[in-house]
C-alpha positions in Angstrom: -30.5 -29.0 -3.5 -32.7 -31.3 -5.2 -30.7 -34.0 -7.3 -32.7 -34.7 -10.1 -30.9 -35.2 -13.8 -32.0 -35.1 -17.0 -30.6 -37.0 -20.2 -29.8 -34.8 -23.1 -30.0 -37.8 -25.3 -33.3 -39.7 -24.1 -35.1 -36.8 -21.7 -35.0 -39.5 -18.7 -35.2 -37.9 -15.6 -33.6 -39.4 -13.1 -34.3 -39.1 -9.0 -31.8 -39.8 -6.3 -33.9 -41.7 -3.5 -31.3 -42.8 -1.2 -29.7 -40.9 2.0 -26.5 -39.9 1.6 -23.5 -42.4 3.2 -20.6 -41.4 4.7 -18.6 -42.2 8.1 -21.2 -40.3 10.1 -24.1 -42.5 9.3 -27.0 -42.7 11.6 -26.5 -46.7 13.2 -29.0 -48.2 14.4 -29.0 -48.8 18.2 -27.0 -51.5 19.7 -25.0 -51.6 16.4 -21.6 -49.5 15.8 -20.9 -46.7 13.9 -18.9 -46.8 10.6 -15.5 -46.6 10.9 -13.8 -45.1 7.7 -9.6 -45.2 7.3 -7.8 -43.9 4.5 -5.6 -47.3 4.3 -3.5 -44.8 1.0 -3.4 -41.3 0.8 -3.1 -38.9 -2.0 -0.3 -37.1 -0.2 1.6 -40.5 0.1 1.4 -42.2 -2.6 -1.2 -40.4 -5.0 -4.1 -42.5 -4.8 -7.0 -42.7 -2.1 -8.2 -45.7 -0.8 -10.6 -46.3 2.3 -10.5 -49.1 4.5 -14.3 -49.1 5.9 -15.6 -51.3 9.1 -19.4 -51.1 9.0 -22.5 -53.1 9.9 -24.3 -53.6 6.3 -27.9 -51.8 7.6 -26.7 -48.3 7.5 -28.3 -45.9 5.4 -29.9 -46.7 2.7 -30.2 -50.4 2.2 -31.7 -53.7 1.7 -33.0 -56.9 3.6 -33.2 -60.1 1.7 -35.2 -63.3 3.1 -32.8 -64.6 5.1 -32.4 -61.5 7.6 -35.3 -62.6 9.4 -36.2 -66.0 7.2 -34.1 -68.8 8.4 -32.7 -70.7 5.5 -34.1 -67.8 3.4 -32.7 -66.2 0.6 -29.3 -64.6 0.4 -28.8 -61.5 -1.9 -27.1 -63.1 -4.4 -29.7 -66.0 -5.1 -32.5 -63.2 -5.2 -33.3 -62.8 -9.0 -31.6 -59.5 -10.3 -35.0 -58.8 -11.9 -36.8 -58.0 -8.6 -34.4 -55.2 -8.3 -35.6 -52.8 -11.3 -39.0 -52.4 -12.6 -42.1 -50.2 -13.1 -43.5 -49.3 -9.4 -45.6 -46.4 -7.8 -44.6 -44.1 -4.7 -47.1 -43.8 -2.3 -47.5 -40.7 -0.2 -48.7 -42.2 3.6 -47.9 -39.6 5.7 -48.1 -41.0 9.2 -46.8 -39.2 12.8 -45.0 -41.0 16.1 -45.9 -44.6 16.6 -48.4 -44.7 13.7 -49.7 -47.8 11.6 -49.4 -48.2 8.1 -52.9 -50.2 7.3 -53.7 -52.2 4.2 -56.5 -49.3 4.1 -54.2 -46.4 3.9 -52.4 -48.6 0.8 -55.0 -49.7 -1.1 -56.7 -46.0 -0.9 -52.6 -44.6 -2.0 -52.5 -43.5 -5.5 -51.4 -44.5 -7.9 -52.8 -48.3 -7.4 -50.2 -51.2 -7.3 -49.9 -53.4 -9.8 -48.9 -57.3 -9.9 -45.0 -57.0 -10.4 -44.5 -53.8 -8.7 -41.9 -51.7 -6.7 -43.8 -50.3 -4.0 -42.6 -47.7 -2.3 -44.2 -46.3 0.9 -43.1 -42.5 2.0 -44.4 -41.3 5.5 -42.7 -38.3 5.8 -40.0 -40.1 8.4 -37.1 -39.6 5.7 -36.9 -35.8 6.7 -35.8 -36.1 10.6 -32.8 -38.6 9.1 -30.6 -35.9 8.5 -27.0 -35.5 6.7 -25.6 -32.6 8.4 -22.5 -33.2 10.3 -21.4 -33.6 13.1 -25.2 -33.7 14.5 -27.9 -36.0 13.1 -31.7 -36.2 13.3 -31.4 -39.6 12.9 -29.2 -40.9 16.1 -32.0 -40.1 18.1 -34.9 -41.5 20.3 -37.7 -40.1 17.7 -35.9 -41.0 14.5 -35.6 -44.6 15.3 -37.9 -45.6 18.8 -41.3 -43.3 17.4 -41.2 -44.1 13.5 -44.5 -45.1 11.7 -44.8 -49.2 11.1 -46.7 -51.5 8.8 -49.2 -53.6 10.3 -48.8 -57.4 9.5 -52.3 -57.0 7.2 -50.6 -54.2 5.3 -47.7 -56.5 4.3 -50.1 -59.2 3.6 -52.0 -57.3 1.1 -48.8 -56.0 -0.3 -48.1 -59.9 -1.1 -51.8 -60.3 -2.2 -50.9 -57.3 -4.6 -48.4 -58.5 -6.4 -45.3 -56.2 -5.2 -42.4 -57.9 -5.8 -40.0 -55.4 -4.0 -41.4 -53.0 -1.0 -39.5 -49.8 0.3 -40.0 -47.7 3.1 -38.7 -44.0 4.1 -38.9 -45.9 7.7 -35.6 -47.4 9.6 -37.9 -50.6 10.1 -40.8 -52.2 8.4 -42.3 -52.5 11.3 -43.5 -50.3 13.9 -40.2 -49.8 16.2 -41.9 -51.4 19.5 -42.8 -54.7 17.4 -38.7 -54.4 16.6 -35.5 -55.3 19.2 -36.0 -51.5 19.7 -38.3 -52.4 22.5 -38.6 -54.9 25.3 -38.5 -57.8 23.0 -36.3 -61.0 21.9 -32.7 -59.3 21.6 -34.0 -56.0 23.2 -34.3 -53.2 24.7 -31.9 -51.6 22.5 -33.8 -48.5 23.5 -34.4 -48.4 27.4 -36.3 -45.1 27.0 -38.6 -46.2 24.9 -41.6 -47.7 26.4 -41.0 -44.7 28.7 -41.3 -42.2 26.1 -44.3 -44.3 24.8 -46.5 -44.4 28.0 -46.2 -40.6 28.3 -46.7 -39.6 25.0 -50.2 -42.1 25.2 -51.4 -42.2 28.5 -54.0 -44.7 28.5 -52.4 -47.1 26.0 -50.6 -50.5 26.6 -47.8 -50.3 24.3 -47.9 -54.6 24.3 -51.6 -54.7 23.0 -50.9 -52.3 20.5 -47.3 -53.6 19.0 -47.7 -57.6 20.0 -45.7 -59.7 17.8 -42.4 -59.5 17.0 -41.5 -58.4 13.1 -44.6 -59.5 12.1 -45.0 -57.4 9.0 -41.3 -58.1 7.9 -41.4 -61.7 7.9 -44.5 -61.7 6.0 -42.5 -59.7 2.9 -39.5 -61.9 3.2 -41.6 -64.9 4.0 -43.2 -64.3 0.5 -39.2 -63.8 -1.1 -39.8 -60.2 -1.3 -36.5 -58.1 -0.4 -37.5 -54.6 1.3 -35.4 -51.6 1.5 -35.3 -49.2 4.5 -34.3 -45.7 5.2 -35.5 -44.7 1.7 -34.5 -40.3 1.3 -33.0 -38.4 -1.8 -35.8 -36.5 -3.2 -38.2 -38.7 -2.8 -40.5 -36.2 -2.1 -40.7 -34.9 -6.0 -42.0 -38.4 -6.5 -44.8 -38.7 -3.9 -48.1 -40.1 -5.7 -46.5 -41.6 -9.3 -45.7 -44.3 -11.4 -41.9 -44.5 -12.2 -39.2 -46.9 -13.1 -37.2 -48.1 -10.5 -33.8 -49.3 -9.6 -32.0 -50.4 -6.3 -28.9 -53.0 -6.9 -27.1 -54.7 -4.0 -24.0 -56.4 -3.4 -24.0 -60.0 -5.1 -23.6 -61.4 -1.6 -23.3 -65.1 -1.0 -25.0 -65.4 2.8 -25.3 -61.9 2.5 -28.4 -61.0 4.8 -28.4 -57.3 4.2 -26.4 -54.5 1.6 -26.4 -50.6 1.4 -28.4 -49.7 -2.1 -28.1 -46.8 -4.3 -31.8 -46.2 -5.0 -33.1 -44.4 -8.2 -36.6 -43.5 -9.7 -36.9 -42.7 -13.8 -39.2 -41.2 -15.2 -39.8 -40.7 -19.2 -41.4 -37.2 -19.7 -41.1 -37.4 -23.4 -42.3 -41.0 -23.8 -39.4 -41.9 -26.2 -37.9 -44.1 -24.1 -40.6 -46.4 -23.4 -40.4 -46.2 -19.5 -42.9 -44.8 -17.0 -43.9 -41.0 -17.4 -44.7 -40.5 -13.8 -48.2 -39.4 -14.9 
């Protein structure tokens, strides 16, 4: 069911765009799954409270500077500005082990502008999944064989002006320029160069995905926090402007928080925010 909501006041339309997050959240290889407790029960004493145990990339959520910047940015000395704004959504639909080029962005419509959110859907957002108990996601495709940015792509996204960038993507990078492969910290996925070589005979998997987190530490390098695993109904929003919201924890040392991850759009243009059009 799609989840978009209109004002009756202002006509604002707004657009869920994050996954949804619960104790059966896709985890990333190598990391653990979230453990949820009810710490108080209704049945007890008439309230509900969870005690949760989770690593803080699950689902929906963002990376500030210093997940991959050392001595970079926390998320609560990023300015609170970066994390609402006008911004485009950019349809790039890309299959397995695809690059995202700074071609296929700067040919995207609608075109970035300086002080943009930027958000890049593929198309990888649909094998996530939220049924239980099985997921899409906790699989080899879902997070070995997503599409990547090349480390030009995030350079002309810096060039561009985007001040936050988003991906339907668990990675900004391709997977086997990530610890997913036979890198520092990795193989978290021992199948994967396997799965590579047979699905592209021919191709060296090391020629083609070479340095580690390239495109990444180019965003966070340039103070831009990126968001990963983008969903909702994002699709409804492929190739517009909107307004744009994504609000993390204020975390002191905080590397990494799960987002809640709107777009608005203004189809009566009372309201002074983007129309989509």
């Amino acid at each position: 069911m799609t989840n978009i909501v209109t004002d009756p006041f202002s006509g604002l339309q707004f657009v869920e765009l994050s996954h949804l997050w619960d104790h059966g959240v896709p985890s990333y290889p190598g990391d653990p799954d979230v453990s949820m407790v009810r710490a108080v029960k209704h049945s007890q004493h008439g309230v509900l409270a969870w005690k949760i145990t989770t690593v803080l990339n699950t689902g929906t959520h963002m990376s500030a500077p210093l997940a991959h910047i050392q001595r970079g940015a926390d998320l609560a000395s990023l300015d609170s500005g970066l994390f609402f704004g006008n911004g485009v959504i950019l349809d790039i639909p890309k299959s397995n082990w695809e690059k995202i080029t700074a071609a296929d962005i700067k040919a995207a419509e609608p075109a970035i502008e300086k002080g943009d959110i930027v958000v890049i859907v593929t198309g990888w957002h649909e094998k996530y999944g939220n049924g239980y108990p099985y997921y899409k996601g906790d699989g080899l495709e879902y997070y070995g064989e997503a599409p990547g940015l090349t480390k030009e792509a995030a350079e002309y996204l810096v060039e561009a002006g985007a001040k936050m960038v988003a991906v339907d993507t668990p990675f900004i990078d391709c997977p086997l320029s990530t610890h997913m492969g036979p890198n520092r910290g990795g193989p978290q996925m021992k199948r994967l160069v396997l799965a590579y070589n047979e699905a592209n005979p021919g191709k060296n998997w090391k020629e083609e995905y070479d340095e580690l987190n390239a495109a990444v530490k180019v965003l966070l390098g340039a103070g831009i926090p990126v968001i990963k695993q983008v969903g909702g109904d994002v699709n409804v929003c492929k190739g517009r402007k909107a307004t744009l919201g994504a609000i993390p924890w204020r975390f002191a040392h905080g590397e990494a928080s799960p987002v809640r991850m709107i777009a608005i759009f203004d189809p009566t243009g009372n309201a002074k925010i983007e129309s989509g059009n």
